[in-house]
LUMMI-560447 format. One record per atom (N, C-alpha, C): residue in one letter; residue number from 0; x, y, z; atom name. Coordinates in steps of 0.02 Angstrom, whole numbers. Each point is the difference from the previous one (the first is absolute). Example, Ala and Ser with C-alpha at 12.3 -4.5 7.8 and 13.67 -1.06 7.14 Angstrom:
REM LUMMI-560447
<vexse rest="A" nr="0" xx="660" yy="-284" zz="390" atom="N"/>
<vexse rest="A" nr="0" xx="-45" yy="59" zz="0" atom="CA"/>
<vexse rest="A" nr="0" xx="45" yy="60" zz="0" atom="C"/>
<vexse rest="S" nr="1" xx="-18" yy="53" zz="-36" atom="N"/>
<vexse rest="S" nr="1" xx="42" yy="59" zz="3" atom="CA"/>
<vexse rest="S" nr="1" xx="-39" yy="55" zz="37" atom="C"/>
END
This chain:
REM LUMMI-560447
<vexse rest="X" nr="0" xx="862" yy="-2090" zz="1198" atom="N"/>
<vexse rest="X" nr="0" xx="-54" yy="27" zz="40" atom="CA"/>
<vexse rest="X" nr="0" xx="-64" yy="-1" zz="-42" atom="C"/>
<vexse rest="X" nr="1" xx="-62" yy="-23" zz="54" atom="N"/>
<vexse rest="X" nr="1" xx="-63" yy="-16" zz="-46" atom="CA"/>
<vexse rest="X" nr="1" xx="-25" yy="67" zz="-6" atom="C"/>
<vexse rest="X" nr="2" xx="-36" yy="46" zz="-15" atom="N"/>
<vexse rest="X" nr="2" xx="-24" yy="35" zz="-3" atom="CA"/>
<vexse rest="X" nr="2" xx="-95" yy="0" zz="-23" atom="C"/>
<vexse rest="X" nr="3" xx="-43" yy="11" zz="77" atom="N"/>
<vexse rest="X" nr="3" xx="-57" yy="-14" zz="-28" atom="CA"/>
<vexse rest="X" nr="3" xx="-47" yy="49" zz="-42" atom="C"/>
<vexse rest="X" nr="4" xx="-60" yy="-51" zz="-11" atom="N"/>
<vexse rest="X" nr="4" xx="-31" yy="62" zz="-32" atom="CA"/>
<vexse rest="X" nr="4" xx="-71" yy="-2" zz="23" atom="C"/>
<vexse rest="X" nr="5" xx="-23" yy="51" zz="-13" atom="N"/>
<vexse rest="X" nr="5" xx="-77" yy="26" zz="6" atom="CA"/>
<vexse rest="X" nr="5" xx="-65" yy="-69" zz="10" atom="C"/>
<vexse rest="X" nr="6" xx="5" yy="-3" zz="64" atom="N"/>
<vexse rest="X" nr="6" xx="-53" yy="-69" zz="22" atom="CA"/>
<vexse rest="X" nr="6" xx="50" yy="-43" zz="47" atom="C"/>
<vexse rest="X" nr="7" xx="54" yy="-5" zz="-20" atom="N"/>
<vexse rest="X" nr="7" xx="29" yy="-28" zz="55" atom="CA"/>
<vexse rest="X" nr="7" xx="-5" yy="2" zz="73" atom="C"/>
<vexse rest="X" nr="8" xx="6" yy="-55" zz="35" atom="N"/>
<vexse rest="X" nr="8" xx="8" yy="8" zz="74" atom="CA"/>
<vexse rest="X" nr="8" xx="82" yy="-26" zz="28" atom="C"/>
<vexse rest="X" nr="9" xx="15" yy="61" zz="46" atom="N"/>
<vexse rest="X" nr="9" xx="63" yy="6" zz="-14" atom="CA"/>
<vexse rest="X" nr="9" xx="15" yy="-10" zz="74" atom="C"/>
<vexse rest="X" nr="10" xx="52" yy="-6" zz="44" atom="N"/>
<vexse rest="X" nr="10" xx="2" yy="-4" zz="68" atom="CA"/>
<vexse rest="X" nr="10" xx="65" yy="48" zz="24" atom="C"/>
<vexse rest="X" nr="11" xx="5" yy="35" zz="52" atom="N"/>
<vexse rest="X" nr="11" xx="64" yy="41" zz="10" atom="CA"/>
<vexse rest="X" nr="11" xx="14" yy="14" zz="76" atom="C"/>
<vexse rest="X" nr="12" xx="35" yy="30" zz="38" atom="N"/>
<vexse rest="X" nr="12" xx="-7" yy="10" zz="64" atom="CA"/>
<vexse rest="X" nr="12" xx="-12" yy="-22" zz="49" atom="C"/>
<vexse rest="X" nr="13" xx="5" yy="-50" zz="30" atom="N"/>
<vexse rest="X" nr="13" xx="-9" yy="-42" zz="35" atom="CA"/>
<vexse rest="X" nr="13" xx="-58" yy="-34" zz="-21" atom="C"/>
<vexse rest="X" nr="14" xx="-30" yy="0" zz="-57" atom="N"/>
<vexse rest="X" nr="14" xx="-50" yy="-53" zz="-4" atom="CA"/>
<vexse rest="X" nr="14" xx="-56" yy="39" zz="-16" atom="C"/>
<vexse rest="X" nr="15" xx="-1" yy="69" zz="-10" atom="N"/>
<vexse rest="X" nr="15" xx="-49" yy="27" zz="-48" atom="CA"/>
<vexse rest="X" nr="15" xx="-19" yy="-32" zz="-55" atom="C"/>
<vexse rest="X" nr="16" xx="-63" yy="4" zz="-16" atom="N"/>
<vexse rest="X" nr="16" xx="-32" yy="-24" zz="-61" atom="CA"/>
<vexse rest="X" nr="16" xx="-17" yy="63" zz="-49" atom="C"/>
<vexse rest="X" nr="17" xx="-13" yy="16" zz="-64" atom="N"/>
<vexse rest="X" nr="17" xx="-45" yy="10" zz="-40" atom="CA"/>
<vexse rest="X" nr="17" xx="-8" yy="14" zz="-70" atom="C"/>
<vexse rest="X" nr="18" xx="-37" yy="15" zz="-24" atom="N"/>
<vexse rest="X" nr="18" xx="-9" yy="-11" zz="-73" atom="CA"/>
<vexse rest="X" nr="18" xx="12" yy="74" zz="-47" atom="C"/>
<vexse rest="X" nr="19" xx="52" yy="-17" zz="-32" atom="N"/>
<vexse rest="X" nr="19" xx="31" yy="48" zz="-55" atom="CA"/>
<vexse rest="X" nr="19" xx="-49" yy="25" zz="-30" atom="C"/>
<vexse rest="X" nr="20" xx="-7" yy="74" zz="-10" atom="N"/>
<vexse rest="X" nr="20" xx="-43" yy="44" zz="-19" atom="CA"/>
<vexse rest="X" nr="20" xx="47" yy="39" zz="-68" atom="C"/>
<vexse rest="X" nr="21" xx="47" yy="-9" zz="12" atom="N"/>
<vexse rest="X" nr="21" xx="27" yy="74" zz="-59" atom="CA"/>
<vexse rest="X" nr="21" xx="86" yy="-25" zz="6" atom="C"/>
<vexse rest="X" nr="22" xx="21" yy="-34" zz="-44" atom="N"/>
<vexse rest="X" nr="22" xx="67" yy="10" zz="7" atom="CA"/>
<vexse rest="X" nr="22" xx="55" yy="62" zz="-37" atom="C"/>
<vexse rest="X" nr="23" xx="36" yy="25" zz="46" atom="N"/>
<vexse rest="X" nr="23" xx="58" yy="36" zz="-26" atom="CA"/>
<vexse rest="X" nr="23" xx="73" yy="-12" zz="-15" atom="C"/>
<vexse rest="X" nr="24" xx="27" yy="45" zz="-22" atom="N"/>
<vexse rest="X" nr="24" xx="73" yy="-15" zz="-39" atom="CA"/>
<vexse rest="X" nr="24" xx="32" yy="-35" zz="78" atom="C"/>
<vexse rest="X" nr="25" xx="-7" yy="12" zz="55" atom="N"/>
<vexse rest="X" nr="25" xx="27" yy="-25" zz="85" atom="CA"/>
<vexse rest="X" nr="25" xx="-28" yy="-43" zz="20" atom="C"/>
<vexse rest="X" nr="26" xx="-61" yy="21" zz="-3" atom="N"/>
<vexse rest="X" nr="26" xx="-35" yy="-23" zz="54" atom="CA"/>
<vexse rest="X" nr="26" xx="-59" yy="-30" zz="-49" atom="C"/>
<vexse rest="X" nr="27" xx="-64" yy="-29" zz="57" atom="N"/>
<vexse rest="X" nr="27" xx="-71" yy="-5" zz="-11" atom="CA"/>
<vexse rest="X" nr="27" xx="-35" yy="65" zz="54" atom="C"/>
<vexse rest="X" nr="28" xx="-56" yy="-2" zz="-4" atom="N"/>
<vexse rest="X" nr="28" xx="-46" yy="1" zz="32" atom="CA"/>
<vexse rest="X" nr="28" xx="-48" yy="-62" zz="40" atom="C"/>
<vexse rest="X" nr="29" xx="-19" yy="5" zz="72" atom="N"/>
<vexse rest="X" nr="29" xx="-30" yy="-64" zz="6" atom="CA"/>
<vexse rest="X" nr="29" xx="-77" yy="20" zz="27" atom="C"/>
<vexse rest="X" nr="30" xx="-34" yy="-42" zz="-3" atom="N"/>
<vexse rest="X" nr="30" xx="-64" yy="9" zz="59" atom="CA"/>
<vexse rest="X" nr="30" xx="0" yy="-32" zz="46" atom="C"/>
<vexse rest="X" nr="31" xx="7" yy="12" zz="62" atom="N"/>
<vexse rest="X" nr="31" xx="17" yy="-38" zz="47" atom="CA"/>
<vexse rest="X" nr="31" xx="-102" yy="-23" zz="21" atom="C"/>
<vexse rest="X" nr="32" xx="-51" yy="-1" zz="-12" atom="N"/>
<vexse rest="X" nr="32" xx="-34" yy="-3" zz="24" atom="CA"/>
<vexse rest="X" nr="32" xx="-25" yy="-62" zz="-42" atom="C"/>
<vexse rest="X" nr="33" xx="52" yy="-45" zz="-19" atom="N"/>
<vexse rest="X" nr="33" xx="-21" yy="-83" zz="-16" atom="CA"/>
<vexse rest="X" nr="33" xx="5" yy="-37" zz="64" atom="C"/>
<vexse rest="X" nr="34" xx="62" yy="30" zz="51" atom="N"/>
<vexse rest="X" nr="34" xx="-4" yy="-41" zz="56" atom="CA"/>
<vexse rest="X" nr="34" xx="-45" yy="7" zz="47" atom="C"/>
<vexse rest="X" nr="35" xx="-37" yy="-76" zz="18" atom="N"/>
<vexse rest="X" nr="35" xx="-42" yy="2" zz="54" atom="CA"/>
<vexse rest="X" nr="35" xx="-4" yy="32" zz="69" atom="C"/>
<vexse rest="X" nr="36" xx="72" yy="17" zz="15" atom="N"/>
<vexse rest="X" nr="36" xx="-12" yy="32" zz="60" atom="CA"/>
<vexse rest="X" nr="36" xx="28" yy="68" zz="0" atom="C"/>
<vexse rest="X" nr="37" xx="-22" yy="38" zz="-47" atom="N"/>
<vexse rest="X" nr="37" xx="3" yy="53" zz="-42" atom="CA"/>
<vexse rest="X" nr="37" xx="-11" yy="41" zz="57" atom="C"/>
<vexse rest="X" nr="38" xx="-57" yy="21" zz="14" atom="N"/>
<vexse rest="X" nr="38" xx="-34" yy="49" zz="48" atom="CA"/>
<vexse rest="X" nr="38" xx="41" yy="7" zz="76" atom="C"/>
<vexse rest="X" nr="39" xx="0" yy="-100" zz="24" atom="N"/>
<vexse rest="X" nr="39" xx="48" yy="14" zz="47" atom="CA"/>
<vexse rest="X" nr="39" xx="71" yy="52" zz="18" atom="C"/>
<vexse rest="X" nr="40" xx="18" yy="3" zz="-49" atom="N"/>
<vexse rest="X" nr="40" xx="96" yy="19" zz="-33" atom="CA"/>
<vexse rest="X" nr="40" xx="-19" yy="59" zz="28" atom="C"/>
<vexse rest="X" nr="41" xx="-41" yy="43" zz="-18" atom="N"/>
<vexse rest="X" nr="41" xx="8" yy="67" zz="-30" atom="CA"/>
<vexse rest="X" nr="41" xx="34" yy="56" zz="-34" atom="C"/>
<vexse rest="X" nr="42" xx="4" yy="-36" zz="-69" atom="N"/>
<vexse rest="X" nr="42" xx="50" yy="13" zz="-48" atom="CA"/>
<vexse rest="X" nr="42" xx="-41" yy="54" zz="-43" atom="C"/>
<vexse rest="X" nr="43" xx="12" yy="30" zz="-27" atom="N"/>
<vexse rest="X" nr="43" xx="-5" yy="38" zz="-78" atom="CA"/>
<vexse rest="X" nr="43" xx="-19" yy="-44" zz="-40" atom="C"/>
<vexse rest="X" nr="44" xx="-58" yy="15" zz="-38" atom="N"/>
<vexse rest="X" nr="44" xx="-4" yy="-59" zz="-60" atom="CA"/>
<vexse rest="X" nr="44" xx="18" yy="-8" zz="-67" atom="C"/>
<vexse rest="X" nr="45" xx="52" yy="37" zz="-18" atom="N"/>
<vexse rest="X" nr="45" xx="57" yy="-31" zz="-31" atom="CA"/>
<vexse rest="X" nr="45" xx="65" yy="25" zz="12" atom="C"/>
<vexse rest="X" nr="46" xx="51" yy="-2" zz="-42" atom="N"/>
<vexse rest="X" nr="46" xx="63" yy="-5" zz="39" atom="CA"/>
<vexse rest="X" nr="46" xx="45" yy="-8" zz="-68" atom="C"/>
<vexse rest="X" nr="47" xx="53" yy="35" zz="1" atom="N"/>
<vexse rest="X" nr="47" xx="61" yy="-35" zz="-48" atom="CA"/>
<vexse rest="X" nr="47" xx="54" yy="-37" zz="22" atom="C"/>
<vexse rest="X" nr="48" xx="38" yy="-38" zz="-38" atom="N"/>
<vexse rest="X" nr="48" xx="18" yy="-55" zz="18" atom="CA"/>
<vexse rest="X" nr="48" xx="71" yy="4" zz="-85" atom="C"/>
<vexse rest="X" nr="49" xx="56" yy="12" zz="45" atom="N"/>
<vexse rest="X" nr="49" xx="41" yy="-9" zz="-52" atom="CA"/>
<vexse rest="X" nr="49" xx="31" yy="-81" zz="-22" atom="C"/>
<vexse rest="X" nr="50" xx="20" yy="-9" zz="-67" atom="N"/>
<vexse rest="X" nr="50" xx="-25" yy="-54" zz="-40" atom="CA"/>
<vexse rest="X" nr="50" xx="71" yy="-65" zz="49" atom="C"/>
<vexse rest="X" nr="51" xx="35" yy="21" zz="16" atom="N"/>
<vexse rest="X" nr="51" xx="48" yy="-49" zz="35" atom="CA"/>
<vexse rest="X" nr="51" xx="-28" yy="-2" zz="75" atom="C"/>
<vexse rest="X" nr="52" xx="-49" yy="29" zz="17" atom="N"/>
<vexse rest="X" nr="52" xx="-32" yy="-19" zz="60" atom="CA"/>
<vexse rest="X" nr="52" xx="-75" yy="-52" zz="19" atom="C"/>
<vexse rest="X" nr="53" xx="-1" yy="-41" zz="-60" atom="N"/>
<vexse rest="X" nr="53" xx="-78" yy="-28" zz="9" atom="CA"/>
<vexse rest="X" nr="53" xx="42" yy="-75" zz="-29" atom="C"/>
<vexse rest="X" nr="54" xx="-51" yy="-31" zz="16" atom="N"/>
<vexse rest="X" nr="54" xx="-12" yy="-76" zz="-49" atom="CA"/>
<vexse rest="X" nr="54" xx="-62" yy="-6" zz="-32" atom="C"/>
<vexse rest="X" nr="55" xx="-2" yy="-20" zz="-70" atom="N"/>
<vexse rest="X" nr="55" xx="-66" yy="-26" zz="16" atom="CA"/>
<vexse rest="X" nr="55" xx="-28" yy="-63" zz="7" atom="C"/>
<vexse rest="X" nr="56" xx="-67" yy="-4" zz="26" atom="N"/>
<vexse rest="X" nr="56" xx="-19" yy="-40" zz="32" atom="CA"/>
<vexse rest="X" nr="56" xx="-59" yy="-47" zz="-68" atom="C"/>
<vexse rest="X" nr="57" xx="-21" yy="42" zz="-27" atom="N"/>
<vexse rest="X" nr="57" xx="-67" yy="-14" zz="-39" atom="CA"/>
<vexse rest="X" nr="57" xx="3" yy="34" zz="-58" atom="C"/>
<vexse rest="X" nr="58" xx="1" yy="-54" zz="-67" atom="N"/>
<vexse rest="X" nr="58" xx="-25" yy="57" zz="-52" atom="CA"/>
<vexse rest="X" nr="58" xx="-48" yy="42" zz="-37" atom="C"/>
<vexse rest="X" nr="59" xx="-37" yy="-35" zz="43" atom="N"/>
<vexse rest="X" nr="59" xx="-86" yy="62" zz="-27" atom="CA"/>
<vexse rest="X" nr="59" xx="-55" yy="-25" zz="66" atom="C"/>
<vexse rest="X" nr="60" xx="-39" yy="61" zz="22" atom="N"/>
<vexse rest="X" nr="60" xx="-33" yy="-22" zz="50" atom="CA"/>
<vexse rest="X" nr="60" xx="-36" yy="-40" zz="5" atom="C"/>
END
């Protein structure tokens, strides 16, 4: 298992996007407000995300 880090863009949940803010011993932290249709969603703008639940997508923004 990859485990990202801080800058990463990571993907999870049906296709959530966003970029690792703080990783923990589980999990990350993400910001979900890299994705463009951010506002649409109406999500919280960030979110945790335990580490066997993401891919990542990108290694630095």
């Amino acid at each position: 298992m990859n485990i990202a880090q801080v800058g990463n863009i990571i993907e999870f949940k049906n296709g959530l996007q966003g970029v690792v803010e703080k990783v923990n011993e589980n999990s990350v932290i993400v910001d979900l407000t890299y994705m463009e249709n951010f506002r649409e969603l109406d999500l919280e703008h960030k979110t945790v995300v335990n580490h066997k639940n993401y891919k990542i997508i990108s290694n630095s923004r």
